[in-house]
Backbone atoms as SQL, in Angstrom:
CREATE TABLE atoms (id INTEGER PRIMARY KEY, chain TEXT, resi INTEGER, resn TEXT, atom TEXT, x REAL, y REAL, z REAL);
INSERT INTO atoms VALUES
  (1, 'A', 1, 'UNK', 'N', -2.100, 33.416, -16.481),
  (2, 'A', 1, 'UNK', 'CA', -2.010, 32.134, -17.160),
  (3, 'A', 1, 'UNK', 'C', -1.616, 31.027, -16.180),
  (4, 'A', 2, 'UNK', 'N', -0.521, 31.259, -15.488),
  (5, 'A', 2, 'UNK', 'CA', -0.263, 30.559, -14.388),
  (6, 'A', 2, 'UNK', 'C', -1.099, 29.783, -13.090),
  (7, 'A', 3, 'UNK', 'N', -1.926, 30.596, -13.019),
  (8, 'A', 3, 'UNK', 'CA', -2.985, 30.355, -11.801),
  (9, 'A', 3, 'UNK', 'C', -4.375, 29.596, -12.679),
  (10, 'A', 4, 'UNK', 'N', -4.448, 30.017, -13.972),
  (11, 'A', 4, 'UNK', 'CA', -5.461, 28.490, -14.283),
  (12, 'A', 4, 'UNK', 'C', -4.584, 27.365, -14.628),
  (13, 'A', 5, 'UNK', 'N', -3.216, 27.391, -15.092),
  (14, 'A', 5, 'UNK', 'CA', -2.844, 26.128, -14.952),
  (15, 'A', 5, 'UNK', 'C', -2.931, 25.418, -13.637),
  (16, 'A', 6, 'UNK', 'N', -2.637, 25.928, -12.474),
  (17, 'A', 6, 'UNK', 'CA', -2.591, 25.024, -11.632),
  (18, 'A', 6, 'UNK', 'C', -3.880, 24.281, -11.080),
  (19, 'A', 7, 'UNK', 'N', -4.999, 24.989, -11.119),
  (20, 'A', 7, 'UNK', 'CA', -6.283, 23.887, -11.255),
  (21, 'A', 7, 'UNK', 'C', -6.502, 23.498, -11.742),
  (22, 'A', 8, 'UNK', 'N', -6.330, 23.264, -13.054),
  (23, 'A', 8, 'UNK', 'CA', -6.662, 22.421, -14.281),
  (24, 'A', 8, 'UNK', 'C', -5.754, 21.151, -14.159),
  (25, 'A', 9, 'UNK', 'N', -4.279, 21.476, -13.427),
  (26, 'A', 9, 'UNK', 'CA', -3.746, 20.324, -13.183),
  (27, 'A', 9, 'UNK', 'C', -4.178, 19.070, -12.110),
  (28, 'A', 10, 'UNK', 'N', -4.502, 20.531, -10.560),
  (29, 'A', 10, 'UNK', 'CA', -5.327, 19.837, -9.815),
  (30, 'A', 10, 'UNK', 'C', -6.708, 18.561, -10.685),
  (31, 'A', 11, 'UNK', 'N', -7.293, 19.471, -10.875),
  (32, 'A', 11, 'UNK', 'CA', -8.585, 18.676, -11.424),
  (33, 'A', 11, 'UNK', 'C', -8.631, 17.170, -12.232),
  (34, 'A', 12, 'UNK', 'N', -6.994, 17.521, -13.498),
  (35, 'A', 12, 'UNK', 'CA', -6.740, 16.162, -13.801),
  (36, 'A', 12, 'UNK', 'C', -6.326, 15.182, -13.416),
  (37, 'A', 13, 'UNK', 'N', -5.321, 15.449, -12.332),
  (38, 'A', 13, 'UNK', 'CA', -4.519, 14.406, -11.051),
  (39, 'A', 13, 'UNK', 'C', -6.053, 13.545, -10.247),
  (40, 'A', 14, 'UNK', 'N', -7.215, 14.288, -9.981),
  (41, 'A', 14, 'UNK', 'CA', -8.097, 14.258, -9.243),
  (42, 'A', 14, 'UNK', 'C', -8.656, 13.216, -9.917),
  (43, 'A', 15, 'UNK', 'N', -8.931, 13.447, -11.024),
  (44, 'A', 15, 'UNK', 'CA', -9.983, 12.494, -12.292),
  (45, 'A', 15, 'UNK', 'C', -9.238, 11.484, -12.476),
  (46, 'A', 16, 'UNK', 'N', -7.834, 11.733, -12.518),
  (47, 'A', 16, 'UNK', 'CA', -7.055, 10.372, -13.451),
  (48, 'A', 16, 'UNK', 'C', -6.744, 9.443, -12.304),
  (49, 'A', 17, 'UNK', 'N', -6.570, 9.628, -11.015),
  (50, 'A', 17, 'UNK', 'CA', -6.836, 9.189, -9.610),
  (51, 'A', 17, 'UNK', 'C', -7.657, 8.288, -9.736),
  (52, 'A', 18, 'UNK', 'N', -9.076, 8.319, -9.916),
  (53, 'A', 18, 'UNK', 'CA', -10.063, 8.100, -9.482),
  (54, 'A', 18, 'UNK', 'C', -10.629, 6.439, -10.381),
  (55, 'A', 19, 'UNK', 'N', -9.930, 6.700, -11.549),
  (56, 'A', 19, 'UNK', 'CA', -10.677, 5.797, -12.646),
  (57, 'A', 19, 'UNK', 'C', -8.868, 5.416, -13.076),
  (58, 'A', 20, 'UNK', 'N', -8.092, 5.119, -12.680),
  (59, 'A', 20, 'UNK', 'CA', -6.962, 4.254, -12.958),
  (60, 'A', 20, 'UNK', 'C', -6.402, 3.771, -11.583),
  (61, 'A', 21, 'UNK', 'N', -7.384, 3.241, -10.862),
  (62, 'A', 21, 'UNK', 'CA', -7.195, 2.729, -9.626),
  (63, 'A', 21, 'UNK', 'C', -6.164, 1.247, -9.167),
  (64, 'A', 22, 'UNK', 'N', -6.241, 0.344, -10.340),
  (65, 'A', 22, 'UNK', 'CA', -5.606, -0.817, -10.239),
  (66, 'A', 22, 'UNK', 'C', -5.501, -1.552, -12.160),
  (67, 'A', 23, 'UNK', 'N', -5.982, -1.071, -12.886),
  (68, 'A', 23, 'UNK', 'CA', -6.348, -0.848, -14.061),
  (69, 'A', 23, 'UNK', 'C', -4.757, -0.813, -14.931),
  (70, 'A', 24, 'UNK', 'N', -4.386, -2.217, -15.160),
  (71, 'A', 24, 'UNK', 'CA', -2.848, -2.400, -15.962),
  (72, 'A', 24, 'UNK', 'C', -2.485, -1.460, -17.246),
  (73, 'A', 25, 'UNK', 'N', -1.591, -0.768, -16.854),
  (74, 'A', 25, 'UNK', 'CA', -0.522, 0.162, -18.029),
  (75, 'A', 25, 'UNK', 'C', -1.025, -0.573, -19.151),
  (76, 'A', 26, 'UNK', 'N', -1.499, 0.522, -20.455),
  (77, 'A', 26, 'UNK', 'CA', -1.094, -0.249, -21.645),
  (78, 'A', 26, 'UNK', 'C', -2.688, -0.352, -22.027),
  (79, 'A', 27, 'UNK', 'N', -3.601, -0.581, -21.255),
  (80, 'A', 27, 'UNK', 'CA', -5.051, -1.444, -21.619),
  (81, 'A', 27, 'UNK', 'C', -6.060, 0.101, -22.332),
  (82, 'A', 28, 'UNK', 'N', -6.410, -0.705, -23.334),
  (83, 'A', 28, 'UNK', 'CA', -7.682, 0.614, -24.401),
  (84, 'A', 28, 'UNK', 'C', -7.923, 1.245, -23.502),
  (85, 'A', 29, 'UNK', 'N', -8.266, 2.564, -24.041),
  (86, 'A', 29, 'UNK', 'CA', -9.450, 3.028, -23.289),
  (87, 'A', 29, 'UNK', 'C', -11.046, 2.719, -23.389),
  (88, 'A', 30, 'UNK', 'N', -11.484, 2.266, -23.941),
  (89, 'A', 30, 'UNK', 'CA', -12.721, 1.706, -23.744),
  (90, 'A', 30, 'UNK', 'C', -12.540, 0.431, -23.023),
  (91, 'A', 31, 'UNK', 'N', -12.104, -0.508, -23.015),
  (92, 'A', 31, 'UNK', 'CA', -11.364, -1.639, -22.258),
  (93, 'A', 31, 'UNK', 'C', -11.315, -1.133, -20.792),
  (94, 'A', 32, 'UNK', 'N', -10.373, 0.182, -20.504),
  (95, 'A', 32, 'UNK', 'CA', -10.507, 0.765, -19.493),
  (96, 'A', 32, 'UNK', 'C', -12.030, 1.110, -18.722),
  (97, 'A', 33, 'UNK', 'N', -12.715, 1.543, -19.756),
  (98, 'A', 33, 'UNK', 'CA', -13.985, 2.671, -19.352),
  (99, 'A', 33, 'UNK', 'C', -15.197, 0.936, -18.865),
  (100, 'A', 34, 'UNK', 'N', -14.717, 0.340, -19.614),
  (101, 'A', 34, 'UNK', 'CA', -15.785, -1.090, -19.371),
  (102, 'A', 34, 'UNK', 'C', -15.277, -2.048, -18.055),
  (103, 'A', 35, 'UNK', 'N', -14.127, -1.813, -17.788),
  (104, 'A', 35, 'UNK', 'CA', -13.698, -2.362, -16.623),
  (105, 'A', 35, 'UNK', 'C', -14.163, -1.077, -15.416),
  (106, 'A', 36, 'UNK', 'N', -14.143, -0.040, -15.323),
  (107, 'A', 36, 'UNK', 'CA', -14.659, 0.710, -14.725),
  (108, 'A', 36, 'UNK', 'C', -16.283, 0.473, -14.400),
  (109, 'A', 37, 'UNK', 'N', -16.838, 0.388, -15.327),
  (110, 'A', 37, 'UNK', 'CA', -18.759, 0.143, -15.377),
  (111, 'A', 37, 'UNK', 'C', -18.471, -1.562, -14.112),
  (112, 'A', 38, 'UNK', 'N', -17.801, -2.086, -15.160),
  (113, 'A', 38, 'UNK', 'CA', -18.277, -3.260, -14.352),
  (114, 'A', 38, 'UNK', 'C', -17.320, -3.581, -12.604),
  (115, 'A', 39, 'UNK', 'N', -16.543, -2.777, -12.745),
  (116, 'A', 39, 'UNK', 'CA', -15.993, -2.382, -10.926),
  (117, 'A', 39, 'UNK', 'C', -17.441, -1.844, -9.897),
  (118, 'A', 40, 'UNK', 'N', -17.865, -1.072, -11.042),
  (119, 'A', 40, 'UNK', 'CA', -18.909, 0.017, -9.556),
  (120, 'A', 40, 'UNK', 'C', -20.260, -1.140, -9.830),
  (121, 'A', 41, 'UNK', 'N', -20.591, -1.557, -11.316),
  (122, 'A', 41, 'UNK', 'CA', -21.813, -2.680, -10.680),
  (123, 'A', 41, 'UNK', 'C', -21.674, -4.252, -10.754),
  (124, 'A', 42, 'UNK', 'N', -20.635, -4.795, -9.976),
  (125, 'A', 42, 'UNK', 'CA', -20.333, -6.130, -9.521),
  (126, 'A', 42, 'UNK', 'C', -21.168, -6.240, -8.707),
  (127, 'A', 43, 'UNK', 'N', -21.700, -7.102, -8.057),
  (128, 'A', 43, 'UNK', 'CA', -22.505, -7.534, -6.959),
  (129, 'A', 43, 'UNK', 'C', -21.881, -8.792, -6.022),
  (130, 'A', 44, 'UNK', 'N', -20.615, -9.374, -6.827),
  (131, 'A', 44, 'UNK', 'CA', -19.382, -10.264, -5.984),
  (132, 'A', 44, 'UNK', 'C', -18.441, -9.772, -5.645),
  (133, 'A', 45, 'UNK', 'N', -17.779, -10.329, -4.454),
  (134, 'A', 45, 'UNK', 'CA', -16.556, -9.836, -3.853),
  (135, 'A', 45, 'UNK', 'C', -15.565, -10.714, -4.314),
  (136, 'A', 46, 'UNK', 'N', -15.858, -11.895, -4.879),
  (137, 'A', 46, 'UNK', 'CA', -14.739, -12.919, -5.154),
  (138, 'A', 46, 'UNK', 'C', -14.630, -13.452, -6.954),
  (139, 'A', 47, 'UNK', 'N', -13.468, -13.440, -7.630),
  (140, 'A', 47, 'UNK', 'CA', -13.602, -13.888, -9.030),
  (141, 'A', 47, 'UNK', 'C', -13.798, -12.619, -10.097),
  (142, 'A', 48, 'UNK', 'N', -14.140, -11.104, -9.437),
  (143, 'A', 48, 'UNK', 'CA', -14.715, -10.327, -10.272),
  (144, 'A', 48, 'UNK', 'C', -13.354, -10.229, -11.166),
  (145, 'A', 49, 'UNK', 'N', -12.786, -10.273, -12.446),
  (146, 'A', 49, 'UNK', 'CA', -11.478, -9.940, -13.062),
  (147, 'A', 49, 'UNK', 'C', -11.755, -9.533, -14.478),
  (148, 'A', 50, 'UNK', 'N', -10.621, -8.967, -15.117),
  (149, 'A', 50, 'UNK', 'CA', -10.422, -8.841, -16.584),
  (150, 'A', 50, 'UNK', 'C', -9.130, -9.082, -16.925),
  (151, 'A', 51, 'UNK', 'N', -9.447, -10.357, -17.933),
  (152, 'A', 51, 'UNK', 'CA', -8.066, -11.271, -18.247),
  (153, 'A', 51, 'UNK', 'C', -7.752, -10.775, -19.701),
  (154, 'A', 52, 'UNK', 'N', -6.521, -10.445, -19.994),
  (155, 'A', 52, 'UNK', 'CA', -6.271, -10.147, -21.574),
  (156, 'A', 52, 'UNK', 'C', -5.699, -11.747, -22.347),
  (157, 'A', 53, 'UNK', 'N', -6.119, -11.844, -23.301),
  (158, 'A', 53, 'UNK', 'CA', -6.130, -12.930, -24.070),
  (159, 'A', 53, 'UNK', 'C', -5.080, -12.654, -25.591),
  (160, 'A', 54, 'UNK', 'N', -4.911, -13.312, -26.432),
  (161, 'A', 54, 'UNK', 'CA', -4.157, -13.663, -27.644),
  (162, 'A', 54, 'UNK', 'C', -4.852, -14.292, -28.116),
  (163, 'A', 55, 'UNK', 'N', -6.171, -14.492, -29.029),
  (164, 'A', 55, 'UNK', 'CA', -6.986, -15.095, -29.678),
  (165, 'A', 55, 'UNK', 'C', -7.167, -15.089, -31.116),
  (166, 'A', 56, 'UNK', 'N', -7.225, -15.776, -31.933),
  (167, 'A', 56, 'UNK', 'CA', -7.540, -15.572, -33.299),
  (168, 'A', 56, 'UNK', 'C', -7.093, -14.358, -33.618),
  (169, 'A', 57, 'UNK', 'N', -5.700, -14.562, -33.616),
  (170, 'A', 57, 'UNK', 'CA', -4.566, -12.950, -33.843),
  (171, 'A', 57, 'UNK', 'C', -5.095, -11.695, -33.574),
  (172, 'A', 58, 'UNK', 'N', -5.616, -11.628, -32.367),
  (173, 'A', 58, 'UNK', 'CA', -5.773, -10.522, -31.745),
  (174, 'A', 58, 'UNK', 'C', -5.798, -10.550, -30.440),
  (175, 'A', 59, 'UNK', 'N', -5.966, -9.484, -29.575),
  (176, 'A', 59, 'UNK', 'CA', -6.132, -9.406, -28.224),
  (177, 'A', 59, 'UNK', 'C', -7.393, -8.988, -27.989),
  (178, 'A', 60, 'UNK', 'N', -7.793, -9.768, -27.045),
  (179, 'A', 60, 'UNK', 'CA', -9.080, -10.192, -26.320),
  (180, 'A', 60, 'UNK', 'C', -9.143, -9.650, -24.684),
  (181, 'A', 61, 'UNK', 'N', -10.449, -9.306, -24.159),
  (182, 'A', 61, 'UNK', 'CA', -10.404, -9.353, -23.131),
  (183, 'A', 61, 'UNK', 'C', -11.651, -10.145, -22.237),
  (184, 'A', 62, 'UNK', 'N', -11.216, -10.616, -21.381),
  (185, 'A', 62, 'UNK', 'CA', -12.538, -11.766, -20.707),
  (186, 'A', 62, 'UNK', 'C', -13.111, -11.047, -19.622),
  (187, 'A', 63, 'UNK', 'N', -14.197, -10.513, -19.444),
  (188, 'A', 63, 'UNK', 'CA', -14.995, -9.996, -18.423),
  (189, 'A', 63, 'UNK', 'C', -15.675, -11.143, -16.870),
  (190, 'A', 64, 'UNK', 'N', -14.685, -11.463, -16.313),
  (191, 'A', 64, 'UNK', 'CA', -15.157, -12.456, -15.575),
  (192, 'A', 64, 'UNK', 'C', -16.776, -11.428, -14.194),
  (193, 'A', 65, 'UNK', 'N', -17.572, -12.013, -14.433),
  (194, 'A', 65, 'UNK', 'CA', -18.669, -11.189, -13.393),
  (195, 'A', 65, 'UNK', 'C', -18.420, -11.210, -12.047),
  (196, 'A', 66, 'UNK', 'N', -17.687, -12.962, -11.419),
  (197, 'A', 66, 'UNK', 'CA', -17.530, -13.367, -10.151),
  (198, 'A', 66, 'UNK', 'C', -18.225, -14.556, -10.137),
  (199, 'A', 67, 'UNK', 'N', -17.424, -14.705, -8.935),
  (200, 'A', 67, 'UNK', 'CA', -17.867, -16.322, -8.760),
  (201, 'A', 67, 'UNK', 'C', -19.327, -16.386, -7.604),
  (202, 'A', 68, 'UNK', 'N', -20.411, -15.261, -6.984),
  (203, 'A', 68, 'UNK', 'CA', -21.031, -15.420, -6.733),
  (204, 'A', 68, 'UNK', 'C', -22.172, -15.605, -7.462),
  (205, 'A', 69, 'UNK', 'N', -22.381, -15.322, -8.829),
  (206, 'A', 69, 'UNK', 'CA', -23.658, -15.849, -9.507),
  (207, 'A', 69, 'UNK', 'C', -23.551, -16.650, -10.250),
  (208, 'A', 70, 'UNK', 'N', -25.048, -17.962, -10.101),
  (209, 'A', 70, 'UNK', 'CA', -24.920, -19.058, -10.634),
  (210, 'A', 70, 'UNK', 'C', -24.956, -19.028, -12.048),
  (211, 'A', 71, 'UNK', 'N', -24.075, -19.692, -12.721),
  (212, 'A', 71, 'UNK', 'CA', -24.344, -19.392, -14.012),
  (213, 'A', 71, 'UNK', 'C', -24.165, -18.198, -15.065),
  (214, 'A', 72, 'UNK', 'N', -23.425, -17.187, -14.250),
  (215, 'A', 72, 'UNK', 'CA', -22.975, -16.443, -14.645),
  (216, 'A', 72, 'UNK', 'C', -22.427, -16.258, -16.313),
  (217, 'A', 73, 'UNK', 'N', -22.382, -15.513, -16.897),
  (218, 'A', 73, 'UNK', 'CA', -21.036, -15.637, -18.117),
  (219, 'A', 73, 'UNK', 'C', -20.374, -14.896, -17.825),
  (220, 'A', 74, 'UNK', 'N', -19.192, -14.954, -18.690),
  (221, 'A', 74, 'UNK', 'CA', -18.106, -13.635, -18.812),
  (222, 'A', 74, 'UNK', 'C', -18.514, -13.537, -20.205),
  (223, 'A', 75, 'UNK', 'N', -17.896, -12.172, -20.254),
  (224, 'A', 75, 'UNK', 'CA', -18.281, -11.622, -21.829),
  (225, 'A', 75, 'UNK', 'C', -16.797, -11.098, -22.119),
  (226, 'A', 76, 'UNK', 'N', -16.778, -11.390, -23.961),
  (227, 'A', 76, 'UNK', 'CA', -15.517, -11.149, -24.264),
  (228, 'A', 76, 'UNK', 'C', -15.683, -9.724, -25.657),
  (229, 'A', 77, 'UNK', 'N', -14.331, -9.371, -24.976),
  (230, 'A', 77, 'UNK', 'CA', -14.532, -7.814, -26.066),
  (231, 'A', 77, 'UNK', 'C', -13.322, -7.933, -26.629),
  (232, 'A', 78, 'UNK', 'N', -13.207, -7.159, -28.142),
  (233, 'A', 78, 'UNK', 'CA', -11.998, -7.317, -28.383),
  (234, 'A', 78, 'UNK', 'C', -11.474, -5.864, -27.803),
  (235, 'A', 79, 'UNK', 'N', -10.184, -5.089, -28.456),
  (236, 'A', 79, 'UNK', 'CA', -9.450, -3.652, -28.048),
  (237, 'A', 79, 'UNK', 'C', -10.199, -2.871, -28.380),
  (238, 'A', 80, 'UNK', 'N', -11.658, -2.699, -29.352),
  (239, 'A', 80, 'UNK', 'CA', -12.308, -1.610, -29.778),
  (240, 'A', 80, 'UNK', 'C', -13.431, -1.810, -29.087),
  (241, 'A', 81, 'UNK', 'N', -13.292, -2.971, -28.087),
  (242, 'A', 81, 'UNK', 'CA', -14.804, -2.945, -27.274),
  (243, 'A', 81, 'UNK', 'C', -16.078, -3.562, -28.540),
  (244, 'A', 82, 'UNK', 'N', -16.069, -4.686, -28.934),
  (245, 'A', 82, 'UNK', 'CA', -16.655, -5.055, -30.090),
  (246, 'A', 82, 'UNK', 'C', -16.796, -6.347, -29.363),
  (247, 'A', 83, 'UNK', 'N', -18.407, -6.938, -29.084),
  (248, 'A', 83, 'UNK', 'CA', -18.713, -7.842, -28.683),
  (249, 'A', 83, 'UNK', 'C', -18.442, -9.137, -29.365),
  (250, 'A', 84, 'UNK', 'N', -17.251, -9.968, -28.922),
  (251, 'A', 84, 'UNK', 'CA', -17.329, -11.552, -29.476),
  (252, 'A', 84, 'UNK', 'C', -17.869, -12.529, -28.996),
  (253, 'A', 85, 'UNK', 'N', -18.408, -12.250, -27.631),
  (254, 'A', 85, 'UNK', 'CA', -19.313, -13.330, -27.291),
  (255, 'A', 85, 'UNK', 'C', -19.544, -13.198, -26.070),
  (256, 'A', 86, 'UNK', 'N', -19.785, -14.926, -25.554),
  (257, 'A', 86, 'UNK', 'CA', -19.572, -15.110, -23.619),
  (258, 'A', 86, 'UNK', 'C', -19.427, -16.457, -23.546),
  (259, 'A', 87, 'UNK', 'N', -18.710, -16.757, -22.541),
  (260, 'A', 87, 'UNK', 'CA', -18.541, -17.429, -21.966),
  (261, 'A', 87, 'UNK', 'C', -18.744, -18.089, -21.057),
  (262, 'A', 88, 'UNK', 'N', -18.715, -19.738, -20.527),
  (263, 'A', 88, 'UNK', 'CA', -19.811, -19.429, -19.449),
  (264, 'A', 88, 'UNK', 'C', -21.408, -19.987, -19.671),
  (265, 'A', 89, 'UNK', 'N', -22.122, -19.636, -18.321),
  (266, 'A', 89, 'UNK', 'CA', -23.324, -19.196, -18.522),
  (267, 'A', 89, 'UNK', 'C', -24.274, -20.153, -18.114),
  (268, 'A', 90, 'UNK', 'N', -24.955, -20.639, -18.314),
  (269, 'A', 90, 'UNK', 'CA', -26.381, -21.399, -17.974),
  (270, 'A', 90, 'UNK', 'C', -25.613, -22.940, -18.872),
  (271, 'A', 91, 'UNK', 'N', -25.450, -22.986, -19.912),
  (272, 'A', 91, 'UNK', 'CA', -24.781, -24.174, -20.835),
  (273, 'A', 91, 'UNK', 'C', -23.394, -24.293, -20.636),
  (274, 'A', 92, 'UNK', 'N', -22.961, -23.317, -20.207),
  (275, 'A', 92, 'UNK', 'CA', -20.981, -23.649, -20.088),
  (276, 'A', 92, 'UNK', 'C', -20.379, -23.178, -20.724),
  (277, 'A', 93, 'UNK', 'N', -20.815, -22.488, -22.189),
  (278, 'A', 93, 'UNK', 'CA', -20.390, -22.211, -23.122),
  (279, 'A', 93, 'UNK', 'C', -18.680, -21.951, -23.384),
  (280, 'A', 94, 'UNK', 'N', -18.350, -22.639, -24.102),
  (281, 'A', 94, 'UNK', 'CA', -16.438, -22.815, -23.831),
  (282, 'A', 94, 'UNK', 'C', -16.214, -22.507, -25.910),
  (283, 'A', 95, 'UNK', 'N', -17.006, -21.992, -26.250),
  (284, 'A', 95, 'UNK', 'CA', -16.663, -21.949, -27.916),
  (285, 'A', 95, 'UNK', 'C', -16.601, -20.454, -28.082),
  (286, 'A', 96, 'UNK', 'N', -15.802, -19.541, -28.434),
  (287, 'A', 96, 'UNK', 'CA', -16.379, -18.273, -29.386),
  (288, 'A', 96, 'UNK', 'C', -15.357, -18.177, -30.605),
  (289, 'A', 97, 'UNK', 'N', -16.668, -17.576, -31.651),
  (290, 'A', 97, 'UNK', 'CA', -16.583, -17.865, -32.667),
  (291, 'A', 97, 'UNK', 'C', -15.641, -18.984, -33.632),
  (292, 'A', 98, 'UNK', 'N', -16.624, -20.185, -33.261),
  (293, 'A', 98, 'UNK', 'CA', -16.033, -21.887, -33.777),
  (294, 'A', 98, 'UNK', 'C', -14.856, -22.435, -33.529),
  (295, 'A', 99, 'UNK', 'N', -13.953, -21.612, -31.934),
  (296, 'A', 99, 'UNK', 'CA', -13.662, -22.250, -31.394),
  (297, 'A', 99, 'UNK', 'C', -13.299, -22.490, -30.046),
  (298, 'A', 100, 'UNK', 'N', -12.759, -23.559, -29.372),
  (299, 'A', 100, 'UNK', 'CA', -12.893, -23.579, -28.151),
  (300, 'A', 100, 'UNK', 'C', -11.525, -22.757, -27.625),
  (301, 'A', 101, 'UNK', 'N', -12.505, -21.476, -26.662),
  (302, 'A', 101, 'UNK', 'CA', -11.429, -20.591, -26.660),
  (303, 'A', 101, 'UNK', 'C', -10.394, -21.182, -25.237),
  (304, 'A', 102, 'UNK', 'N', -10.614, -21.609, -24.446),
  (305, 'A', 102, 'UNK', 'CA', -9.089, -21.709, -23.504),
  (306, 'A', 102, 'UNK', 'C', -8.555, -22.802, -23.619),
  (307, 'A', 103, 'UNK', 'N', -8.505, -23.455, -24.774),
  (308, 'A', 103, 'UNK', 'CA', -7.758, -24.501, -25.522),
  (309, 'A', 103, 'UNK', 'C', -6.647, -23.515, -26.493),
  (310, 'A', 104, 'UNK', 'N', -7.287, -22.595, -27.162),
  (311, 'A', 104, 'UNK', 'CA', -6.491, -21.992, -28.461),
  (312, 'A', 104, 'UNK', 'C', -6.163, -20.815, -27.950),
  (313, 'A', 105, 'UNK', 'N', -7.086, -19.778, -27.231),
  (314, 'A', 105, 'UNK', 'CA', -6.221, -18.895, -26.312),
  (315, 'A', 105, 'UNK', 'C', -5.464, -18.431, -25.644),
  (316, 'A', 106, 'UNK', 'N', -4.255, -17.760, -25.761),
  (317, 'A', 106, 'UNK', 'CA', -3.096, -17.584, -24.941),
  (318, 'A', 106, 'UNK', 'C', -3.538, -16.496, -23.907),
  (319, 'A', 107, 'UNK', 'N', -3.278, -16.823, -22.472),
  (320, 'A', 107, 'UNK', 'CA', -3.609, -15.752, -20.993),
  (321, 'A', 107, 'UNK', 'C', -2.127, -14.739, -21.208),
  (322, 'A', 108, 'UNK', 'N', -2.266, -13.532, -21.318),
  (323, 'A', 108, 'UNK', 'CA', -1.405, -12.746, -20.917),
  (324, 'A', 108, 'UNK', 'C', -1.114, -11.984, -20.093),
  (325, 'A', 109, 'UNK', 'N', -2.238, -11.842, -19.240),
  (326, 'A', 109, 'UNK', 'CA', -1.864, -10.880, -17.848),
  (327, 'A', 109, 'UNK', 'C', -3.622, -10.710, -17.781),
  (328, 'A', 110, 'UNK', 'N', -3.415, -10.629, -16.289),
  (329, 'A', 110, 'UNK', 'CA', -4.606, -9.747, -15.642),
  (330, 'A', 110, 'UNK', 'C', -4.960, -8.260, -15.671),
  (331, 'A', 111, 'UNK', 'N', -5.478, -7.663, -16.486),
  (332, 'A', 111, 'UNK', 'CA', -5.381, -6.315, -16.295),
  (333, 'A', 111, 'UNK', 'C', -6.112, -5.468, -14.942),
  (334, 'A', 112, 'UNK', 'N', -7.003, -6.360, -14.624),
  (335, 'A', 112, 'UNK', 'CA', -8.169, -5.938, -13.292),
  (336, 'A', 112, 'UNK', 'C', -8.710, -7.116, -12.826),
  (337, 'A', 113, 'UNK', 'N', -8.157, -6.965, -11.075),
  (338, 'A', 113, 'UNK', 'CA', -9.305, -7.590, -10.162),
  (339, 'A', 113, 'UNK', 'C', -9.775, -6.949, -9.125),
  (340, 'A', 114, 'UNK', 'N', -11.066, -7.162, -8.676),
  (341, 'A', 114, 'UNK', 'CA', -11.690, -6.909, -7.788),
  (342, 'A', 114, 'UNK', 'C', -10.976, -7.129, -6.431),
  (343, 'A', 115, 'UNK', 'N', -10.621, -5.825, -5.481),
  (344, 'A', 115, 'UNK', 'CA', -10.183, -5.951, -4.143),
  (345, 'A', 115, 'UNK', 'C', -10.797, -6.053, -3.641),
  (346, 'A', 116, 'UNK', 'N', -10.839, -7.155, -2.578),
  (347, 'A', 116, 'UNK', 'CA', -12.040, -7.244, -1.693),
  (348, 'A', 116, 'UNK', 'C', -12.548, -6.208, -0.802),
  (349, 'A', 117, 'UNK', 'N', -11.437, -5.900, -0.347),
  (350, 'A', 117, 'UNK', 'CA', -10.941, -4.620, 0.833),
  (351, 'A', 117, 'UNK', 'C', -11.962, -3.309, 0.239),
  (352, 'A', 118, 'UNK', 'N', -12.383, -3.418, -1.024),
  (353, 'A', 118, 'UNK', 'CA', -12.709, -2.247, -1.180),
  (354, 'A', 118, 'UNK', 'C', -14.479, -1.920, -0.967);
């Protein structure tokens, strides 16, 4: 019994390593798993982040892409990963759902940014 515990421990130290790299205590796991997707396909080194929000009595998270593409959006999810919109974009877009969110939005922490170094 002893000797499969200890690889099974190995194996999880290995995995949980790998995908909670800089990724703030506390954040969903799907929140988690979507900040992960969008770590490995960024295509900027600068601006890439995920900001947690206080929005229309809930918590929000802002998918910033980076500041190398023009026109970019960020896209916003709530804790169940449930699309509320974007931000951003080709028009500027500064409204989700009827209202202007970093007027009425409270910033609460960064949960993920992009290291350059990496």
């Amino acid at each position: 019994m002893k000797k499969a515990l200890y690889p099974m421990l190995a194996a999880d130290l290995f995995l949980s390593a790998c995908d909670e790299t800089d990724i703030a205590k506390g954040t969903p796991s799907c929140i988690r798993q979507s900040v992960i997707n969008l770590e490995r396909e960024s295509v900027c080194d600068d601006g890439v982040s995920v900001n947690e929000y206080f929005f229309q009595g809930k918590t929000v998270y802002v998918f910033n892409p980076g500041n190398c593409i023009a026109d970019g959006s960020s896209e916003v999810l709530d804790a169940d990963c449930n699309r509320l919109g974007f931000l951003g974009g080709f028009g500027g877009n500064t409204v989700n759902d009827g209202q202007v969110f970093f007027s009425t939005a409270e910033f609460r922490r960064t949960i993920w940014e992009k290291n350059i170094t990496e």
